[in-house]
C-alpha positions in Angstrom: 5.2 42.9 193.8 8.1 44.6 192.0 11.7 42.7 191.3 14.7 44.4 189.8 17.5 42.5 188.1 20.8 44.0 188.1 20.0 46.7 190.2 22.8 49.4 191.8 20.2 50.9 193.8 19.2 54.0 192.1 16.0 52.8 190.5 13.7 52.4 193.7 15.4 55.9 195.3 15.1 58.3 192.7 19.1 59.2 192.2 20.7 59.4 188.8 21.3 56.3 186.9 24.7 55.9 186.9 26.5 53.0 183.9 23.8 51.8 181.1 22.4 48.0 182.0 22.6 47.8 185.9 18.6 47.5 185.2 18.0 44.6 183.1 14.6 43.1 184.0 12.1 44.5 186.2 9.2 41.7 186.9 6.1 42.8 188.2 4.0 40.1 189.8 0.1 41.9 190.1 1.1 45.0 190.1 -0.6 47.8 192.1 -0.7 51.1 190.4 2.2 52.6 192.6 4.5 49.9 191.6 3.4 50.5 187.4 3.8 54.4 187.9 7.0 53.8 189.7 7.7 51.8 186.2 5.9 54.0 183.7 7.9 57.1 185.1 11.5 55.3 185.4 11.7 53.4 182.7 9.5 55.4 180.3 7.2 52.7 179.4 3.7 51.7 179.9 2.7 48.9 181.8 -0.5 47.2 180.1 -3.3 46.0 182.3 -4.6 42.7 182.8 -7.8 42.9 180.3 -5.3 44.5 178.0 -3.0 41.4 178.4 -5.7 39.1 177.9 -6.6 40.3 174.4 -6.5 37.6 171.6 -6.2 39.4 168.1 -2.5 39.7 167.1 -2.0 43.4 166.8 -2.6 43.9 170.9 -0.4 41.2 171.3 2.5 42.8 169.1 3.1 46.1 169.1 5.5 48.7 168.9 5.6 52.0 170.8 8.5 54.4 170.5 11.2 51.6 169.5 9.6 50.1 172.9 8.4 46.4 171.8 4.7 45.1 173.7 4.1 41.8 173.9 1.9 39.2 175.3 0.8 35.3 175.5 -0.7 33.0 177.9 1.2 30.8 180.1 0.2 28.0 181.9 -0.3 28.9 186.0 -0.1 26.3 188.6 1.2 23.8 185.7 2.2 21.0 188.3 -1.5 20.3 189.6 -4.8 19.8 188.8 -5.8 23.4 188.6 -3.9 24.4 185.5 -5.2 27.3 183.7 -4.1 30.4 181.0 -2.4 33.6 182.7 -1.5 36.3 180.7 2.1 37.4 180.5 2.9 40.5 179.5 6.4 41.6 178.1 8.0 44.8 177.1 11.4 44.9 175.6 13.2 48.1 175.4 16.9 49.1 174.6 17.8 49.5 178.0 15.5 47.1 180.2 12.9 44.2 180.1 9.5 44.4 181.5 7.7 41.9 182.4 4.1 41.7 183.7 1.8 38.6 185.1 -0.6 38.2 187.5 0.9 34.7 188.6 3.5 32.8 190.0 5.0 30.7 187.2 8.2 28.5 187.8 9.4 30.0 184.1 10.0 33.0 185.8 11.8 31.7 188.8 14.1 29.6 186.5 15.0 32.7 184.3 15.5 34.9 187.5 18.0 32.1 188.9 19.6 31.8 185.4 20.5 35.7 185.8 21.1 35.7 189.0 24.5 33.1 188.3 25.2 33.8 184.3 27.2 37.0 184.3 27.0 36.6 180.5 23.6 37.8 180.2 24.0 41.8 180.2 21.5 42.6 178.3 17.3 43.0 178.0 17.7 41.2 175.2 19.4 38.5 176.6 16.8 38.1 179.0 14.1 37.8 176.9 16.1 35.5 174.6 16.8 33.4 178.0 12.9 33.4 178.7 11.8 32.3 175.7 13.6 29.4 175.5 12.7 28.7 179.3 9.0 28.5 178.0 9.8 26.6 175.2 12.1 24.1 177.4 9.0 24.0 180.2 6.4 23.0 176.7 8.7 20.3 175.3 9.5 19.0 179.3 5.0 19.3 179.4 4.2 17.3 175.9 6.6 14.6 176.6 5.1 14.1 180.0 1.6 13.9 177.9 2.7 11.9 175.8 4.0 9.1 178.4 0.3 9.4 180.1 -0.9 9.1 176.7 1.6 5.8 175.9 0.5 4.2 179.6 -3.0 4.6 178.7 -2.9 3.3 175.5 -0.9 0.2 177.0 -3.8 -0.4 179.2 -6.5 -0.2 176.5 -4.7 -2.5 173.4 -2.7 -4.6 175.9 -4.9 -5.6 179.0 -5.2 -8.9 179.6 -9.2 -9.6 179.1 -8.7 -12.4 181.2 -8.5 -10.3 184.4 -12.0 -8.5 183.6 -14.0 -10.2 186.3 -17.0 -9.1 185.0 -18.6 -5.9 182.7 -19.3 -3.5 185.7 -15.4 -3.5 186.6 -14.6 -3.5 182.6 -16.6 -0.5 182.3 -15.5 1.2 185.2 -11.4 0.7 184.3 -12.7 2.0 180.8 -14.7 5.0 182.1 -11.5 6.1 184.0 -8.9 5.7 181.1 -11.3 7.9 179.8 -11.3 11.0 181.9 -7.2 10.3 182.0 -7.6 10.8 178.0 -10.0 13.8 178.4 -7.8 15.5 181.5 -4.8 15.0 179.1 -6.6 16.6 175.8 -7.3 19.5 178.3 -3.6 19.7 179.3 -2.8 20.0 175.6 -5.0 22.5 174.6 -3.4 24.6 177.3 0.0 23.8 175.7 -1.2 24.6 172.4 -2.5 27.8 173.8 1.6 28.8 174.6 2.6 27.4 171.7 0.7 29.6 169.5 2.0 32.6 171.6 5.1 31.8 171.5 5.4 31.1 167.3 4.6 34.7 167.2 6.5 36.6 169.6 10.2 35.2 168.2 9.6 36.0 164.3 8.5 39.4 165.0 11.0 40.5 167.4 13.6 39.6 164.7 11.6 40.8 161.8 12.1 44.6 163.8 15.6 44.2 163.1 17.2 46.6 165.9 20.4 47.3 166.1 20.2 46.9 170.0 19.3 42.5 169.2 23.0 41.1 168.5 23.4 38.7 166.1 23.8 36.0 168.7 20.2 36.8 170.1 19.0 36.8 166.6 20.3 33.3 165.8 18.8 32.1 169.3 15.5 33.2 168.6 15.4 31.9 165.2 16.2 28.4 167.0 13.3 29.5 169.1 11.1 29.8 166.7 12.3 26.2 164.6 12.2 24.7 168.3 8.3 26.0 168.4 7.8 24.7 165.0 8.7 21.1 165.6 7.0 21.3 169.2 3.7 22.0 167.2 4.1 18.9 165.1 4.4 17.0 167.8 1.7 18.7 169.6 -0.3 17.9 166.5 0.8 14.0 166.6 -0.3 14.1 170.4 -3.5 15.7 169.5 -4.5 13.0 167.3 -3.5 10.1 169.3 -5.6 11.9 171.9 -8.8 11.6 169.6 -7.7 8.3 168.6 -8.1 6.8 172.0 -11.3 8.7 172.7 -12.8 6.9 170.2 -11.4 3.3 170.9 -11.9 3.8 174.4 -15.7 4.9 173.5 -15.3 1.9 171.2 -14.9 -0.7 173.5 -17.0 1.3 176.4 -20.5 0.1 173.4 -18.8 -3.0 173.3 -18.9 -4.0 176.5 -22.2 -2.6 177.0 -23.6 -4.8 173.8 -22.2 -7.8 175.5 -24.1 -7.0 178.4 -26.9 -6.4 176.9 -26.6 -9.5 174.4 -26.3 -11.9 177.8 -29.4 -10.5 179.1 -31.3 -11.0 176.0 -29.8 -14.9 175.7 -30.9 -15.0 179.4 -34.1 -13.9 178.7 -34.9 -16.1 175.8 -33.7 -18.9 177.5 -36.1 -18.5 180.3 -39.2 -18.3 178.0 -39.9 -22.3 177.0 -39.6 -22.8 180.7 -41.9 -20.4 181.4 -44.6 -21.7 178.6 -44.2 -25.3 180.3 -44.5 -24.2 183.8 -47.8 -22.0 182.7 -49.0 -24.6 180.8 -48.7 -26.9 183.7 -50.1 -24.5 186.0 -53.2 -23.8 184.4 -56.2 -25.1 186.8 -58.1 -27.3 184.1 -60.3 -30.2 185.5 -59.0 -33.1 183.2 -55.3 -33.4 182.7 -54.0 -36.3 182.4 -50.6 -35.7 183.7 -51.7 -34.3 187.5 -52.4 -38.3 187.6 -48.9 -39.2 186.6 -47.2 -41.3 189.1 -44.0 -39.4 187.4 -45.7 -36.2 186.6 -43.6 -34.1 189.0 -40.6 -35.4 187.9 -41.4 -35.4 184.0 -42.5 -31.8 184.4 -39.1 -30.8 185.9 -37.3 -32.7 183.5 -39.4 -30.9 180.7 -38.9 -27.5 182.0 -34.6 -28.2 182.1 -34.5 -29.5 179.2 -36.4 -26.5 177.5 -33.8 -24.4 178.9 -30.8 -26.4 178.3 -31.7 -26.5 174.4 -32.0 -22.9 173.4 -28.7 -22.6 175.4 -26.8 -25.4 173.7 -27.9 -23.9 170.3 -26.7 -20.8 171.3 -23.5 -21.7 172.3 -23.2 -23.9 168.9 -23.5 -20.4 167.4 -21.2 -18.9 169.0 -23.4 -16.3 170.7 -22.0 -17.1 174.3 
């Protein structure tokens, strides 16, 4: 799908462009190779593919082609739900026009598009760009402080449950084994952010390190705020990071915790039962002379004698502190 910005209608039908800047932006959502030689021939750039997008060393992410700048990052695609993943975006900054290329819908986009469509004030490619990259860097600090408040509520409910309301290990466990895959879908989340982050610490520094003429001081000073913006979203991306592994490992913490307990009741329970056991067997053995089978009380002693072998090992238990 092909949008133009700013468009008098001379781009799609082949007549002479008339006044400099009626084309600002032309956003191409997957692209189909009418749409990037209708591109490629108007605006005299090239339009990179996909695999080309989705390179990871730095110099096919930043490039420079006959004053036209190339350059790429990943973005996060279908942010809002549980199917979040990396989608290249490719842009292309030239005198006269911005290119941009994905091969998703990304509400960045839409924002930037609605931004130009009601701020006459941005006459420019560079604007544009400048107005996209701090649309992505607005959208990461808007997706780390969400994290982070996940991350906050979870942590509440780790540190400040009330252990009075576990009922019993198997719900304990459970509640715990959730928290975790809350911590774990999180962590995933942020590596995704981190993933844009990194893009975008790279894009702003070397578009201004060019120095063209064409990138007004204004746009200059924007994208150096850019770039401090991206800075301090990395140290807090960082902080995050690390309370992420932090809670993995308390959560994993009190996960063997719970489980010891469990396993400690069962071996109280099973020691417990043993002197019982011994009596009853003893008791139970089919010997010709015993002199208790004669009893008038044997019954009753032997009952007594198998409770009260229980109750001891349990009282001394208790006295240590093991229940």
């Amino acid at each position: 799908m092909l949008q133009i910005y700013r468009d008098t209608g001379t781009f799609l039908t082949g007549k002479p462009a008339g006044l400099p800047g009626e084309i600002i932006w032309i956003d191409l959502l997957r692209p189909t190779d009418e749409e990037k030689e209708l591109v490629e021939s108007r605006a005299g750039v090239r339009v990179p593919s996909l695999e080309a997008l989705s390179e990871i060393e730095s110099s096919s992410r930043l490039m420079v082609e006959r004053e036209a700048i190339y350059l790429s990052m990943p973005v996060v695609a279908h942010a809002d739900s549980l199917d979040a993943f990396l989608s290249p975006l490719g842009l292309i900054l030239t005198r006269q026009v911005l290119v941009s290329v994905r091969f998703e819908r990304l509400s960045v986009i839409e924002r930037v598009a609605e931004r130009v469509r009601s701020d006459e004030s941005l006459r420019s490619s560079a604007g544009v760009f400048t107005a996209m990259l701090e649309a992505l860097v607005d959208r990461g600090a808007d997706v780390l402080e969400r994290l982070g408040a996940e991350l906050d509520r979870v942590s509440r409910a780790v540190f400040r449950g009330d252990p009075a309301r576990r009922l019993n290990t198997v719900r304990s466990n459970a509640a715990l084994r959730r928290l975790l895959g809350e911590v774990g879908a999180t962590g995933d989340r942020l590596s995704l952010a981190r993933d844009v982050l990194l893009g975008l610490s790279r894009i702003a520094p070397f578009v201004v390190s060019l120095g063209h003429d064409w990138i007004v001081p204004e746009f200059e000073a924007r994208l150096a705020a850019v770039s401090k913006d991206v800075a301090s979203l990395n140290d807090y991306e960082n902080h995050v990071t690390d309370k992420v592994q932090f809670l993995l490992d308390a959560i994993l913490g009190f996960i063997s915790i719970e489980q010891n307990d469990l396993f400690k009741l069962l071996t109280i329970v099973s020691v417990v039962g043993i002197p019982p056991t011994v009596v009853a067997g003893i008791y139970g053995m089919n010997f010709k002379f015993m002199p208790e089978l004669a009893w008038h009380w044997g019954y009753p002693f032997g009952l007594v004698l198998i409770a009260l072998s229980a109750l001891v090992p349990f009282l001394w238990f208790k006295w240590r502190g093991w229940l």
